[in-house]
C-alpha positions as CSV (number, residue, x, y, z in Angstrom):
1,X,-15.9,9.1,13.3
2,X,-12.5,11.4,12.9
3,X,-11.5,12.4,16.9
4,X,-10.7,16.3,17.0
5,X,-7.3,16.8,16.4
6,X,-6.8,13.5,14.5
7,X,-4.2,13.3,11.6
8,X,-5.8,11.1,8.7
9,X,-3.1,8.5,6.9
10,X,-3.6,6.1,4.6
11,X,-0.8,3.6,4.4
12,X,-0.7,1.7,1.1
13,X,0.3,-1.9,0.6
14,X,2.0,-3.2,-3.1
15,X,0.1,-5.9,-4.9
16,X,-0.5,-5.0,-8.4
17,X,-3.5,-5.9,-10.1
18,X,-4.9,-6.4,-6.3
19,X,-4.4,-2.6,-5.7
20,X,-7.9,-2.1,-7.1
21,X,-9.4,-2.9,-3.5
22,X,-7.3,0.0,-2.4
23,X,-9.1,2.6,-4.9
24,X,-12.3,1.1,-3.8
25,X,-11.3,1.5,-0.4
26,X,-10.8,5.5,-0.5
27,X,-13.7,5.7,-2.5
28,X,-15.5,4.6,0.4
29,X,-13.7,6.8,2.7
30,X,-14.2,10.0,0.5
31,X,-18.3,9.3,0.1
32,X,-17.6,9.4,4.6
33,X,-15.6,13.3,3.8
34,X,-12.3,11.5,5.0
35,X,-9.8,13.0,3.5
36,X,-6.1,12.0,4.0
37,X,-3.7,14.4,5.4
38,X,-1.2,11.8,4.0
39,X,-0.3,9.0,2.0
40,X,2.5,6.8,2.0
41,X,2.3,3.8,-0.5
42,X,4.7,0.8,-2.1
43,X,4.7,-0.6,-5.6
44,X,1.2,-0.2,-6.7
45,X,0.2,1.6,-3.4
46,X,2.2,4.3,-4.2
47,X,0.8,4.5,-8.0
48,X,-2.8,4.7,-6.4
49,X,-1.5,7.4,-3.9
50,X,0.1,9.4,-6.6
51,X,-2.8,9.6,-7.8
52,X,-5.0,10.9,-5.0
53,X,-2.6,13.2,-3.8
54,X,-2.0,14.3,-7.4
55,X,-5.5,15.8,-7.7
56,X,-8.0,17.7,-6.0
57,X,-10.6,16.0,-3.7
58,X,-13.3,16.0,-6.6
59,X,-11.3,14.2,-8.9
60,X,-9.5,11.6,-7.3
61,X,-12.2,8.8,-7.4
62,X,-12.6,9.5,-11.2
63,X,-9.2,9.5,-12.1
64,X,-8.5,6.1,-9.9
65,X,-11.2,4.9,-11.9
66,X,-9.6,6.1,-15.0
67,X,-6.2,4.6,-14.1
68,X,-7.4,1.1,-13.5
69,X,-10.5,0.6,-16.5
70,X,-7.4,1.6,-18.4
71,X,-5.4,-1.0,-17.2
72,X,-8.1,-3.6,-17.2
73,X,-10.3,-5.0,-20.4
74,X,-12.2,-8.0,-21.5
75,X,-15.6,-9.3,-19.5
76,X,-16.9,-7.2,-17.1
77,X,-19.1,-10.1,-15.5
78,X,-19.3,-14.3,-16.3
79,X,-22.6,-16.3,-16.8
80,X,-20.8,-19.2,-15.4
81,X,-20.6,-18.8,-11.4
82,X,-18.2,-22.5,-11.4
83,X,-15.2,-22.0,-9.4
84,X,-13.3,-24.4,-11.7
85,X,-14.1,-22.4,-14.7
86,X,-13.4,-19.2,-12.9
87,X,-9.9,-20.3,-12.2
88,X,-9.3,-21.1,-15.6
89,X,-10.4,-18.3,-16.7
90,X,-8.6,-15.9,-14.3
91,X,-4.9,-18.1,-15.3
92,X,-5.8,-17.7,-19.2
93,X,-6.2,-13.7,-18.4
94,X,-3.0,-13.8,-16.5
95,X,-0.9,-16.1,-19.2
96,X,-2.1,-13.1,-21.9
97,X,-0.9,-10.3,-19.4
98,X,2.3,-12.2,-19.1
99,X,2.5,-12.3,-22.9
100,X,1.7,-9.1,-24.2
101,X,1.2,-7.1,-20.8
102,X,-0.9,-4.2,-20.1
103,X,-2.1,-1.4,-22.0
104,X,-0.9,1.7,-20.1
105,X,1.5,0.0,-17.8
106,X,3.9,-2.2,-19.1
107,X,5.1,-3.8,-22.3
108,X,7.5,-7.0,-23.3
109,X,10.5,-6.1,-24.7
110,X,11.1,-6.5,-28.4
111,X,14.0,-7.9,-28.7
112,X,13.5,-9.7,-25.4
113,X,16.6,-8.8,-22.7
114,X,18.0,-12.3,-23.1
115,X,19.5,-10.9,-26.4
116,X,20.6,-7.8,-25.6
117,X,23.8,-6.6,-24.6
118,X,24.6,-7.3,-20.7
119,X,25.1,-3.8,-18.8
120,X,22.5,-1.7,-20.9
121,X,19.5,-1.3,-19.4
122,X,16.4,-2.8,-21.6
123,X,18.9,-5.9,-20.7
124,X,17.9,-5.5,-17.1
125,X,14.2,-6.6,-17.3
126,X,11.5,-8.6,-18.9
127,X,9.3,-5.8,-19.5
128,X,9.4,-1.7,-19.9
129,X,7.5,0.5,-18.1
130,X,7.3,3.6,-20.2
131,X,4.1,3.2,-20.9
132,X,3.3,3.6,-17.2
133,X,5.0,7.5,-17.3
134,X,2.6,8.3,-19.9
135,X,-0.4,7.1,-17.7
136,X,1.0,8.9,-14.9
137,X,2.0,11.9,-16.0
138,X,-1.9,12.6,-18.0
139,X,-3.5,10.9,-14.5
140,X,-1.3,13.0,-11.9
141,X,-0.9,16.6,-11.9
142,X,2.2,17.0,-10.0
143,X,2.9,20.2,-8.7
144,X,-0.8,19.5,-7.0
145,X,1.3,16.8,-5.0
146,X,4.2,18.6,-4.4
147,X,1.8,21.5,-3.0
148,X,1.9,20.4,0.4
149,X,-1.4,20.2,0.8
150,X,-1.1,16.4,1.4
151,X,1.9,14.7,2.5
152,X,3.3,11.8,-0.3
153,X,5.8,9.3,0.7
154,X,6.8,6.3,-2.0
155,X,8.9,3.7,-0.7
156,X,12.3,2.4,-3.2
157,X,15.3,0.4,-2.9
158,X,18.6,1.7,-4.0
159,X,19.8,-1.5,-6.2
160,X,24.1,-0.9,-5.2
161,X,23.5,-0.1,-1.3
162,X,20.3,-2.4,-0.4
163,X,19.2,0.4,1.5
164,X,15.6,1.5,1.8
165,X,14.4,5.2,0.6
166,X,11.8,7.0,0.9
167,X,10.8,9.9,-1.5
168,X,8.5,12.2,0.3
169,X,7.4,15.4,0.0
170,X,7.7,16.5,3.5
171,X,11.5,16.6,2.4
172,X,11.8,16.8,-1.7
173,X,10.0,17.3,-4.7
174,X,9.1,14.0,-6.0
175,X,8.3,13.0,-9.9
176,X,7.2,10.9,-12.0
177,X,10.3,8.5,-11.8
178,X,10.4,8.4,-7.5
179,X,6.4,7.1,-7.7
180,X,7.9,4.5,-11.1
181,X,11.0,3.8,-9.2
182,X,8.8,2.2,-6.4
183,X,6.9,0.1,-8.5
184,X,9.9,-1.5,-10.5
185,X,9.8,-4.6,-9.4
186,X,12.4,-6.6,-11.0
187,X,12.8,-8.8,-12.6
188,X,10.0,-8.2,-14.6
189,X,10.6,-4.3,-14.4
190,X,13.5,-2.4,-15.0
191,X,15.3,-0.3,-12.0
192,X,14.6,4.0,-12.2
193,X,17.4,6.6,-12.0
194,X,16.5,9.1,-9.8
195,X,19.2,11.8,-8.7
196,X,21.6,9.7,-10.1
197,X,21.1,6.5,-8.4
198,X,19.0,3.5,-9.5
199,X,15.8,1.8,-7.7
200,X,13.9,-1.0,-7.6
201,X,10.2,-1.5,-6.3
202,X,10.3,-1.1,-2.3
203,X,8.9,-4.9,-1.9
204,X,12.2,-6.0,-2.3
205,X,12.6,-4.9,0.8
206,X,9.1,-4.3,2.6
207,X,5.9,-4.3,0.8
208,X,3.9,-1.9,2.9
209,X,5.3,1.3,4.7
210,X,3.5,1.2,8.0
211,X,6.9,1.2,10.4
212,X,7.4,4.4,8.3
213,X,4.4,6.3,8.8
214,X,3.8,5.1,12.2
215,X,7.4,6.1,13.7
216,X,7.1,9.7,12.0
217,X,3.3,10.0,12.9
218,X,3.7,8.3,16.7
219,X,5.4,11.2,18.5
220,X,3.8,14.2,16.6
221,X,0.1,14.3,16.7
222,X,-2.6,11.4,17.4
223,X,-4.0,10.4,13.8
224,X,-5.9,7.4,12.5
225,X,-4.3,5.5,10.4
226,X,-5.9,3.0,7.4
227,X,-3.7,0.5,6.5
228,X,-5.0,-1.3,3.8
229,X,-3.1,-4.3,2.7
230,X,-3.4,-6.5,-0.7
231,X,-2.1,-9.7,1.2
232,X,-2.9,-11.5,4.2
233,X,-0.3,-13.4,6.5
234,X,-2.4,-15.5,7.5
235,X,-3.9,-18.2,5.5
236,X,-4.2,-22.2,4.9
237,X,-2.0,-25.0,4.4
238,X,-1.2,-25.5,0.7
239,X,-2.2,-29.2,-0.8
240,X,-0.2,-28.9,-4.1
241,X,2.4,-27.3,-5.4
242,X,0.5,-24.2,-7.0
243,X,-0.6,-23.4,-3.5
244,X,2.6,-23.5,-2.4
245,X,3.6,-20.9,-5.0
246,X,0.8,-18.7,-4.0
247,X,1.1,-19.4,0.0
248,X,4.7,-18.4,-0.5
249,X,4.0,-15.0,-1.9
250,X,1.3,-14.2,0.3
251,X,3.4,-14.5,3.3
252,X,6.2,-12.4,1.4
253,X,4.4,-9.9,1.1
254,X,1.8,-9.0,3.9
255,X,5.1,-8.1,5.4
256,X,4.6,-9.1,9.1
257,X,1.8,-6.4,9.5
258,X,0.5,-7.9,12.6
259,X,4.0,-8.0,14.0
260,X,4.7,-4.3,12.9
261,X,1.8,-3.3,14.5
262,X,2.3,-5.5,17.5
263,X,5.7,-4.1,18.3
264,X,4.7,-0.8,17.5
265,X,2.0,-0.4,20.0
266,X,4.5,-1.8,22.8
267,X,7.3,1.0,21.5
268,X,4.0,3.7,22.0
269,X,3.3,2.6,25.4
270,X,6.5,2.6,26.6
271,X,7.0,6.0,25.2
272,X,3.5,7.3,26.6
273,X,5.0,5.9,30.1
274,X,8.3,7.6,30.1
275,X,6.6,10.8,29.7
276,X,4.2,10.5,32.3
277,X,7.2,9.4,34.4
278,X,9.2,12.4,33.4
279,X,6.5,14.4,35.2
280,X,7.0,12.7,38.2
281,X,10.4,13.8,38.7
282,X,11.8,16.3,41.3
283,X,13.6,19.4,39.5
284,X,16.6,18.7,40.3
285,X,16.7,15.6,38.1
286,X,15.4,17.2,35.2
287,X,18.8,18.2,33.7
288,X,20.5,14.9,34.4
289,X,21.8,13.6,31.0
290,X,20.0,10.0,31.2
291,X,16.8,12.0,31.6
292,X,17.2,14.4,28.4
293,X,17.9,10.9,26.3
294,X,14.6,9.9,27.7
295,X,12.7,12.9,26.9
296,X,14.2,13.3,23.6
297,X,12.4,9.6,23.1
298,X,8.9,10.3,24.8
299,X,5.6,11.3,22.8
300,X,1.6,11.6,24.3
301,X,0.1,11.2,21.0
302,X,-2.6,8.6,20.7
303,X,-2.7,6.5,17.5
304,X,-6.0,4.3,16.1
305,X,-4.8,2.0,13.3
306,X,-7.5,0.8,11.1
307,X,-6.7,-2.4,9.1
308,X,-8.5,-3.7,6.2
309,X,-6.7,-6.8,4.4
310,X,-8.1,-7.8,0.8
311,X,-9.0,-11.6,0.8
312,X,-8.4,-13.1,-1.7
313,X,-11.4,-15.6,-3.5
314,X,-11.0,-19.6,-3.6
315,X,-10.8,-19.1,-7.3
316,X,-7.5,-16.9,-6.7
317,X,-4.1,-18.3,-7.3
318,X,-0.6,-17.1,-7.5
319,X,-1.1,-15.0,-10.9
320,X,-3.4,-13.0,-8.6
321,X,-1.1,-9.9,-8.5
322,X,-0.8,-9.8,-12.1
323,X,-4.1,-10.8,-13.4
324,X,-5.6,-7.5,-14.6
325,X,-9.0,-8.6,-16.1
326,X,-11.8,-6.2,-16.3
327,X,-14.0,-8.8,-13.9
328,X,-11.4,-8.7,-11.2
329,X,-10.8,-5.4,-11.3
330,X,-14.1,-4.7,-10.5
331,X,-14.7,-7.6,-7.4
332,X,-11.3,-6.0,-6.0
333,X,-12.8,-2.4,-6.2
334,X,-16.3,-3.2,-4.9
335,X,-14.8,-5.0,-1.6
336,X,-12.5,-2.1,-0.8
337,X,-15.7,-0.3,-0.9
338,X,-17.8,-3.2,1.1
339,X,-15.1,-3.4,4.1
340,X,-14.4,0.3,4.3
341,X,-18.2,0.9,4.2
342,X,-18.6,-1.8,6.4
343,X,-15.5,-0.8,9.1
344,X,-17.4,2.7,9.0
345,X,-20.9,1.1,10.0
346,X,-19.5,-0.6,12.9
347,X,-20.0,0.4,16.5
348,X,-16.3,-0.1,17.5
349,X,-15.7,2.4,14.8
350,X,-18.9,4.9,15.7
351,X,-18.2,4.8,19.1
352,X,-14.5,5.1,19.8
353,X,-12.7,7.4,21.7
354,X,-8.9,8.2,22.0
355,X,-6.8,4.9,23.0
356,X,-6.2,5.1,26.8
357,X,-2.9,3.3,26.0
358,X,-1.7,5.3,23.3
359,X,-2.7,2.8,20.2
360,X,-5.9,0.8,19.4
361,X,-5.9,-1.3,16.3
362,X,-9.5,-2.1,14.9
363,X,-9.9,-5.2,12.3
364,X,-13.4,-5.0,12.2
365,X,-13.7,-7.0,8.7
366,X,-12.8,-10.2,10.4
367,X,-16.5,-11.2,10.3
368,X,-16.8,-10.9,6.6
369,X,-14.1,-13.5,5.8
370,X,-14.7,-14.0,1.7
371,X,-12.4,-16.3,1.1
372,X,-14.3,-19.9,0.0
373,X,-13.1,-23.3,1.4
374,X,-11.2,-25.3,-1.2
């Protein structure tokens, strides 16, 4: 259950075709009536948050569902249950995506960028992702997300200065290019001018935006926030060469979560010490200069992260993030739903109560480990 007082965020991991476990993950928490008060996504996290933001409560399951049967086609279920086969046919859906990509998302480029002009820009990507503005701008309305209703943050790099950006309505009005910008991941897709500069997908620098949300959330309000990731850091030792691939990427990406978190909840109860300590002091310390730099750096707010980490399926390999078949579209969705559903169900969950220390962390889907044994 939601404490009184508590913030809701939902924090937004990129993973492309994987981000299907993160509609099926708010589905679940919208059937519970929790509602985010905001979202912060990368890459295809901050497509899916665009999209939730970008509607009205009623809606946003239906057009998530919209966005990613769009996106998705052939079987929606296999008579064969082999793993062998199911790799096969999970590579075979992912060589055709790579071919001709995906309705509604991307598209190859005809003529390809090898033989186009250096410095233009169709010669700065394998793919174009116009078609992906279309989708958005039917799926998102987006003066709803601009409203303020629901804070929207989507996480870009700007290509000339490295730096990290985040386009958020808390500070901007944001568009259809600031959410495309953060899913251009190159090389594959092509960078996005936005006020004049040019992005590329925030996974170039960090796939997830939880040190974001947390350090703007940590010292304003206690909130609960669902971070739900598309890869896991932890996982096994690869045996060939294809494993290594895939190991390689999963490690990328989960972008030390654990360790985020880790140092995060040592920053927050440092900072819930200091101002206790502050307390302490006799008045005429209070207007010592060493003591404002500490207050200016204190916060009592208590934060409960709630992680839920898609695991991936023994029959999963490296073309997992761009393998957009109807089938696994639809086993990502239903275990977003299963471990929210399941998180929500659990004691630890029912029966919590605000962090004596300033930050909990539950990983209550640790028990339902799906991924097979090779």
């Amino acid at each position: 259950m939601l404490l009184p007082g508590e913030k809701v965020v939902l924090v937004f991991q990129g993973g492309g075709a994987l981000g299907a476990y993160q509609a099926g993950a708010y589905e679940a928490l919208s059937e519970a009536g929790i509602e985010p008060d905001w979202v912060a996504g990368i890459s295809i996290g901050s497509i899916n948050g665009a999209i939730i933001v970008g509607n009205r409560p009623e809606n946003r399951v239906k057009r998530l569902r919209e966005f990613w049967e769009g996106i998705s086609d052939g079987l929606a279920s296999t008579p064969f249950g082999n793993t062998e086969f199911r790799i096969a046919l999970n590579e075979l859906n992912a060589a055709r995506v790579a071919t001709f990509g995906v309705p509604g998302f991307f598209a190859p480029r005809i003529p390809p960028a090898a033989f186009l002009p250096p410095g233009t820009k169709s010669a700065l990507s394998v793919y174009t992702t116009d078609p992906l503005r279309e989708t958005l701008l039917r799926l998102v309305d987006f003066d709803e997300l601009n409203s303020g209703k629901v804070r929207y943050s989507a996480g870009a790099v700007e290509i000339t200065s490295g730096n990290f950006e985040y386009f958020d309505t808390h500070d901007r009005h944001v568009d259809v290019e600031c959410v495309r910008a953060s899913a251009a991941l190159p090389p594959g897709f092509p960078p996005v001018e936005v006020d004049g500069k040019y992005y590329w997908d925030g996974g170039v620098v960090s796939n997830t935006p939880m040190q974001y949300t947390l350090e703007m959330t940590g010292r304003r309000s206690d909130a609960c926030v669902f971070q739900i990731d598309l890869f896991s850091a932890r996982g096994r030792m690869p045996k060939a060469l294809p494993d290594v691939v895939q190991r390689e990427k999963e490690i990328r990406y989960s972008s030390r979560t654990r360790l985020n978190t880790h140092f995060f909840m040592e920053m927050q109860a440092m900072r819930r010490a200091a101002c206790h300590l502050l307390d302490k002091l006799p008045p005429e310390l209070r207007d010592d200069p060493d003591v404002k730099l500490l207050e200016a750096q204190t916060c009592d707010a208590a934060i409960t992260i709630v992680h839920l980490i898609h695991r991936r399926a023994a029959y999963e390999r490296y073309s997992m993030d761009y393998e957009f078949s109807r089938l696994s579209m639809l086993e990502h969705w239903q275990a977003g739903l299963d471990d929210v559903r399941h998180t929500l169900a659990h004691p630890a969950w029912r029966e919590r109560k605000k962090p004596a220390m300033g930050v909990a962390v539950l990983d209550l889907t640790l028990d339902t480990e799906k991924e097979m044994a090779r």
